[in-house]
N, C-alpha and C positions, 0 to 999 in steps of 0.2 A: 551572557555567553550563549550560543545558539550550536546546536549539531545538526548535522544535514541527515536527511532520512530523505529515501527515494521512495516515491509512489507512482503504481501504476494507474491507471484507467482503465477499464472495462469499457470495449466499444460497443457492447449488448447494454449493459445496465448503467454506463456512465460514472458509476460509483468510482471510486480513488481507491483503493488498497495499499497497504503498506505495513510488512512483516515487524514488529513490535520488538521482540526477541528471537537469538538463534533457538531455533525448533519451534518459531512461533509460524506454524504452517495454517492459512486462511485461506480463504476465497470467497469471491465478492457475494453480493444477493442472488443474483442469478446462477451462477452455479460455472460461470463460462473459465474464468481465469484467477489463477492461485500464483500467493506469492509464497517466501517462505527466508529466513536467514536472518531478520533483525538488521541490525548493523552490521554485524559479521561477513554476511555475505548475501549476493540476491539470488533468489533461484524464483523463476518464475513460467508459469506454462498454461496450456488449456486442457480443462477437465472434458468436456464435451468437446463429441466429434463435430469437427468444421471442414465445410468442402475443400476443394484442389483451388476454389479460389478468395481464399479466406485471407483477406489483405494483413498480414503480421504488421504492418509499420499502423494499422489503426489500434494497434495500442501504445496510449502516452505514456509519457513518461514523465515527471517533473522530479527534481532537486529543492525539498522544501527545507528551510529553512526552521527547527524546533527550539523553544528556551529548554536548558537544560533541568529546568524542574518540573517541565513536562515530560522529557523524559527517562526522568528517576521513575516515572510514574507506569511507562512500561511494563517494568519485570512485572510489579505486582498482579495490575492490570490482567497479563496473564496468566500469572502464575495461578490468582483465586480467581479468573474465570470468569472475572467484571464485565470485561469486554465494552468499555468506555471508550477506548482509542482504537486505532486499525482501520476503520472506515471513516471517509471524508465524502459528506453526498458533494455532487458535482457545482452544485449555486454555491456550498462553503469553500469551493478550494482558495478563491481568490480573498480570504481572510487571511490564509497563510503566506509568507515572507517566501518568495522562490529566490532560487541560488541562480544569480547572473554571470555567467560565466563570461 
């Protein structure tokens, strides 16, 4: 069985981001964009100021496809601080199952 978890991209650092749990508030390496809701909900924005022409459609978006005992492995994850999940460097995304719509 597989759950879907939406991840962003960072157009600055390329990194994948994606909120783990609700009030699992992150942001990527570079400091530029934050996600935050888990599954619950996505809330996402820029930390640093970006010009008037600061293109918002350059950040992706994908629909990844997760097995569900990765993640059980979430709450933990967060909860003690491990921080093993939530970031996916940009050469790994294409390891993960995306959702075809």
């Amino acid at each position: 069985m597989s759950i879907k978890i939406t991840v962003l991209q960072c157009p600055e650092c390329h990194t994948w981001i994606f909120s783990r749990t609700n009030h699992d508030w992150r942001s990527c390496p570079c400091g530029l964009l934050f996600v935050d809701g888990g599954r619950q909900y996505l809330r996402f924005g820029l930390l640093k100021q970006v010009g008037e022409d600061f293109d918002y459609s350059s950040i992706k978006s994908k629909v990844l496809l997760f097995n569900v005992e990765i993640v059980k492995k979430f709450y933990p994850d967060w909860n003690y601080r491990r921080d093993q999940y939530g970031y996916i460097k940009d050469e790994d995304i294409e390891k993960y199952e995306e959702l075809k719509e």
